[in-house]
MOPAC internal coordinates of N, CA, C and O (Angstrom, degrees):
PM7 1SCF
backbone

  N    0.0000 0     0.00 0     0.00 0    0    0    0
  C    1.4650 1     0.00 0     0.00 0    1    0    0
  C    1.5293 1   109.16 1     0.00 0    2    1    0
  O    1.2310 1   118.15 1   -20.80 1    3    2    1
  N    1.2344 1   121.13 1   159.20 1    3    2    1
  C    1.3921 1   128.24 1   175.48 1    5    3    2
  C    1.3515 1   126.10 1   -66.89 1    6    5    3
  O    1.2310 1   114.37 1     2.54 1    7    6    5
  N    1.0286 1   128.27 1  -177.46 1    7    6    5
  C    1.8624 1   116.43 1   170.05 1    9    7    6
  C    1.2848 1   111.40 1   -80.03 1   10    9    7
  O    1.2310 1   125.79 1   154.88 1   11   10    9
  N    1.3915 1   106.48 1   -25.12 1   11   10    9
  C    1.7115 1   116.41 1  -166.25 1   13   11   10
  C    1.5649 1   109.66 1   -78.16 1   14   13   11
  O    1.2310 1   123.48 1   146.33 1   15   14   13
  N    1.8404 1   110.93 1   -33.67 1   15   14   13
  C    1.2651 1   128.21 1  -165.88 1   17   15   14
  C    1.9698 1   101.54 1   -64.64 1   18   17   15
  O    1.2310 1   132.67 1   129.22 1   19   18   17
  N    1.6799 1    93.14 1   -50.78 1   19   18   17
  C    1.4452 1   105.52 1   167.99 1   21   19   18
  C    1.4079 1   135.37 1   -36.58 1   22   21   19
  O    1.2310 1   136.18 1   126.93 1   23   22   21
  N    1.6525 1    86.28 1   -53.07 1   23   22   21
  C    2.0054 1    96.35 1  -165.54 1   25   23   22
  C    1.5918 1    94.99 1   -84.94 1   26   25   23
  O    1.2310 1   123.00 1   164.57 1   27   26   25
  N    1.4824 1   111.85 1   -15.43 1   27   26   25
  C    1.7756 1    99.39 1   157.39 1   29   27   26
  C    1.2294 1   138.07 1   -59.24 1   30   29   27
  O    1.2310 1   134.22 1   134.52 1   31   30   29
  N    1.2695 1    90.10 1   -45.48 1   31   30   29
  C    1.5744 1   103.15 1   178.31 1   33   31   30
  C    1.5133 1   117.64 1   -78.78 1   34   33   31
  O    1.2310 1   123.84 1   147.76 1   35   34   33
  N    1.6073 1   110.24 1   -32.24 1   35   34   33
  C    1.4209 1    97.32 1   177.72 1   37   35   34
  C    1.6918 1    99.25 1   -65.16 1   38   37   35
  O    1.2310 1   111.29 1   131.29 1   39   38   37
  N    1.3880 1   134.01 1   -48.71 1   39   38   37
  C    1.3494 1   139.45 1   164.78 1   41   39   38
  C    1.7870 1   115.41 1    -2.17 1   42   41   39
  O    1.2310 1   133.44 1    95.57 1   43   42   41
  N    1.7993 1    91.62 1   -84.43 1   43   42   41
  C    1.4464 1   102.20 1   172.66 1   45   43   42
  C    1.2404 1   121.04 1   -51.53 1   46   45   43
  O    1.2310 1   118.81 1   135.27 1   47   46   45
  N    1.7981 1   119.87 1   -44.73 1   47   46   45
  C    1.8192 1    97.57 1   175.64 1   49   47   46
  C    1.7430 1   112.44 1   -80.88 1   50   49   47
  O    1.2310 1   109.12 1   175.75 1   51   50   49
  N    0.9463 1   137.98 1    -4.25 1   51   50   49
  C    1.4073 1   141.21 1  -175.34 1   53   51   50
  C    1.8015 1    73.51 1   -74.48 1   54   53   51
  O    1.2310 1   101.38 1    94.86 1   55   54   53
  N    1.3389 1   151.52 1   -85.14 1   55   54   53
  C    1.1594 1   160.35 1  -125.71 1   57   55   54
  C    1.5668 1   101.13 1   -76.02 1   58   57   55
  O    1.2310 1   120.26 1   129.94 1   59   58   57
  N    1.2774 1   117.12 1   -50.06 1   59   58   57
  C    1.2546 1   124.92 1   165.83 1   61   59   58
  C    1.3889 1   127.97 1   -61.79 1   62   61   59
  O    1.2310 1   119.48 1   165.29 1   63   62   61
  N    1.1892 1   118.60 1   -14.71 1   63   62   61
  C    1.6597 1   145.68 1   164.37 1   65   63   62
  C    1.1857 1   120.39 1   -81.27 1   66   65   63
  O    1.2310 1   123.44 1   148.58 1   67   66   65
  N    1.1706 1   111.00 1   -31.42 1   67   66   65
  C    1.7224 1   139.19 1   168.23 1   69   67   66
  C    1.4583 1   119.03 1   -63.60 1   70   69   67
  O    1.2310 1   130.82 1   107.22 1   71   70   69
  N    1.7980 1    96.72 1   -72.78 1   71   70   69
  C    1.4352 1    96.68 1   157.09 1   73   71   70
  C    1.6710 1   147.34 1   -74.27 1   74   73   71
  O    1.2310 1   129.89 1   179.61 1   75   74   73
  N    1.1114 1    98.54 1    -0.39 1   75   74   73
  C    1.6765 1   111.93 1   175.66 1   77   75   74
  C    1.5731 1    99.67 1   -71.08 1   78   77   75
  O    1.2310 1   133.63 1   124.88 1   79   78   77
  N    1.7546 1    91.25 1   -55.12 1   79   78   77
  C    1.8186 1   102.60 1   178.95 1   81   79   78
  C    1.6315 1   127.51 1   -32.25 1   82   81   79
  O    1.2310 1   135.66 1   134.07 1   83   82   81
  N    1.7058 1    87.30 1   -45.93 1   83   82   81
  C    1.6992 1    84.62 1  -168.90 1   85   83   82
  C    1.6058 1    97.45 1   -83.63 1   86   85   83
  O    1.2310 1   117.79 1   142.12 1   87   86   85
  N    1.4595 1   121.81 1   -37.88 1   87   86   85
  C    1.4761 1   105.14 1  -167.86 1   89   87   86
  C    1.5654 1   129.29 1   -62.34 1   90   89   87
  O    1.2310 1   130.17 1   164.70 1   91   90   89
  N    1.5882 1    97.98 1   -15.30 1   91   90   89
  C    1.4885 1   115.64 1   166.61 1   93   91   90
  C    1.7180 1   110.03 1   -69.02 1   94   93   91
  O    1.2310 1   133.36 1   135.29 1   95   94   93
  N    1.0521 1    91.79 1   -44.71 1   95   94   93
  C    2.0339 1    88.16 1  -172.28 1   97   95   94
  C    1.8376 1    95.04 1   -62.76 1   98   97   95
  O    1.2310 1   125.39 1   128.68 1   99   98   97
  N    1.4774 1   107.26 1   -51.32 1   99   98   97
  C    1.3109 1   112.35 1  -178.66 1  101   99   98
  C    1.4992 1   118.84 1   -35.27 1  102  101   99
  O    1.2310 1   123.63 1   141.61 1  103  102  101
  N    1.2877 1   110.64 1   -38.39 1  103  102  101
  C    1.6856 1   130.54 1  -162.89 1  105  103  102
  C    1.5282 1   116.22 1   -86.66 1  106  105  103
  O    1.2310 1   128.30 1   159.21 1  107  106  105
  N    1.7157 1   101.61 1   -20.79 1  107  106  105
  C    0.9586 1   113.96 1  -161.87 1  109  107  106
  C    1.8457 1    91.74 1  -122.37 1  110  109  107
  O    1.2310 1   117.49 1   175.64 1  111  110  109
  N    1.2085 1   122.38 1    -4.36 1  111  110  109
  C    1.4716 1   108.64 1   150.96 1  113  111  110
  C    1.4348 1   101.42 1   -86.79 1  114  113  111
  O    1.2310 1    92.46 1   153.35 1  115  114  113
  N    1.4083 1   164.48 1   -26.65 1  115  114  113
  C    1.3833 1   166.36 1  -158.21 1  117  115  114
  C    1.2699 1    85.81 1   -85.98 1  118  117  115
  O    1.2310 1   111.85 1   135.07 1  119  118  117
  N    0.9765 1   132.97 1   -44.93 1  119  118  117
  C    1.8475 1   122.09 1  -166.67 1  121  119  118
  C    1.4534 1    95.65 1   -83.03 1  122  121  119
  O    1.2310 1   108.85 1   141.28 1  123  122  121
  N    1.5327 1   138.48 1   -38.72 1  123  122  121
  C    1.4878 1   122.00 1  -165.48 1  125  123  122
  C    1.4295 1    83.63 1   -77.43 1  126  125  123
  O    1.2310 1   110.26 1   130.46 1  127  126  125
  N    1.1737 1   135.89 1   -49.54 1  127  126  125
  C    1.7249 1   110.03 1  -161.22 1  129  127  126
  C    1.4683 1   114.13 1   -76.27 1  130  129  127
  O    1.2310 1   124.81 1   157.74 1  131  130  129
  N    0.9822 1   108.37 1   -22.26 1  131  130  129
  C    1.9037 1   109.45 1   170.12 1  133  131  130
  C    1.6453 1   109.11 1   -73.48 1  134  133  131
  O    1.2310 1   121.71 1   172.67 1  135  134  133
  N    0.8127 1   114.33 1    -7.33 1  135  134  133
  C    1.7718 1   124.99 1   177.80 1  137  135  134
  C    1.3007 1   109.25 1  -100.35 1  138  137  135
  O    1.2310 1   133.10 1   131.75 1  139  138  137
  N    1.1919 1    92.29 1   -48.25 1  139  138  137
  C    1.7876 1    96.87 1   174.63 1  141  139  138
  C    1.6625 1   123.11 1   -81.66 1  142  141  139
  O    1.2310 1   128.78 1   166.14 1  143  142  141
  N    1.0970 1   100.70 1   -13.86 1  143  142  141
  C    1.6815 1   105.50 1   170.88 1  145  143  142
  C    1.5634 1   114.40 1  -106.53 1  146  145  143
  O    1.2310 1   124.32 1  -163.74 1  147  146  145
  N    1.7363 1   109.32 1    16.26 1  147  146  145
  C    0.8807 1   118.26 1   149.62 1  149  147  146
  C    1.8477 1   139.73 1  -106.51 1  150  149  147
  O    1.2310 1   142.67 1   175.85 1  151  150  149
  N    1.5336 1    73.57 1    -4.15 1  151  150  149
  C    1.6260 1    82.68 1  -174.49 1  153  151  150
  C    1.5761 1    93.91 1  -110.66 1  154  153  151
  O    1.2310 1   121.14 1  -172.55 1  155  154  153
  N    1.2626 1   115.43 1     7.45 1  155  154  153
  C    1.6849 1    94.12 1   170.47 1  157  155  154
  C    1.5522 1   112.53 1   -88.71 1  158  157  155
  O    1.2310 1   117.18 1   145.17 1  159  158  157
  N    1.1276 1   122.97 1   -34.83 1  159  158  157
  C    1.4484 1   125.35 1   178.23 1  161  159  158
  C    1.9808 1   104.33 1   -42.43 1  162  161  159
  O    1.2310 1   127.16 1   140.80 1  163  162  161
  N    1.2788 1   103.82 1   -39.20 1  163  162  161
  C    1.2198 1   114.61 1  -173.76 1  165  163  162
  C    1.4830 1   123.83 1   -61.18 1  166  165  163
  O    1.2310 1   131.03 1   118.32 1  167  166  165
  N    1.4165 1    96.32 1   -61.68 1  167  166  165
  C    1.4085 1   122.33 1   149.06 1  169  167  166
  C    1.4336 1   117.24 1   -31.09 1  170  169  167
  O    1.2310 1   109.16 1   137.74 1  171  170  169
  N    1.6184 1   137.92 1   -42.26 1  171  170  169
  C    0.9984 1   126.38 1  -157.60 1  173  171  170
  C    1.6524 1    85.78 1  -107.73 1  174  173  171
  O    1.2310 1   108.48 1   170.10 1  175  174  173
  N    1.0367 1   139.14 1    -9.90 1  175  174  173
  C    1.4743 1   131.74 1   179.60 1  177  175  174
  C    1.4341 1   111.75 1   -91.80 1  178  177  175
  O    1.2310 1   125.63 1   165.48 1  179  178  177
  N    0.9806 1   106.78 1   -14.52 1  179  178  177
  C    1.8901 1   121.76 1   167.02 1  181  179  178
  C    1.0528 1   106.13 1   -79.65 1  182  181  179
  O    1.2310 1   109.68 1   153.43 1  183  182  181
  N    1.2228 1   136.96 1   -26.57 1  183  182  181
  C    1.1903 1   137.57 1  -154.42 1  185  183  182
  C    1.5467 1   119.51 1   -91.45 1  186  185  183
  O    1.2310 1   120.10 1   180.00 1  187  186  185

């Protein structure tokens, strides 16, 4: 492959590494607030 073919591709997976990254944090703030807006009902019946 070329040099150019390379620094593309390292490009595209650096980008794809990037975006995996955020959709995981993303996925994983949706789960603390669905956890957490489940444990408040709880919370307030303990209370």
């Amino acid at each position: 492959m070329s040099e150019a073919c390379v620094q593309a591709a390292g490009a595209l997976f650096d980008l794809a590494l990037k975006l995996e990254r955020e959709a995981t944090h993303r996925a994983m703030d949706e789960l603390k607030r669905r956890r957490l807006g489940y444990l408040e009902p709880l919370d307030r019946e303990a209370a």
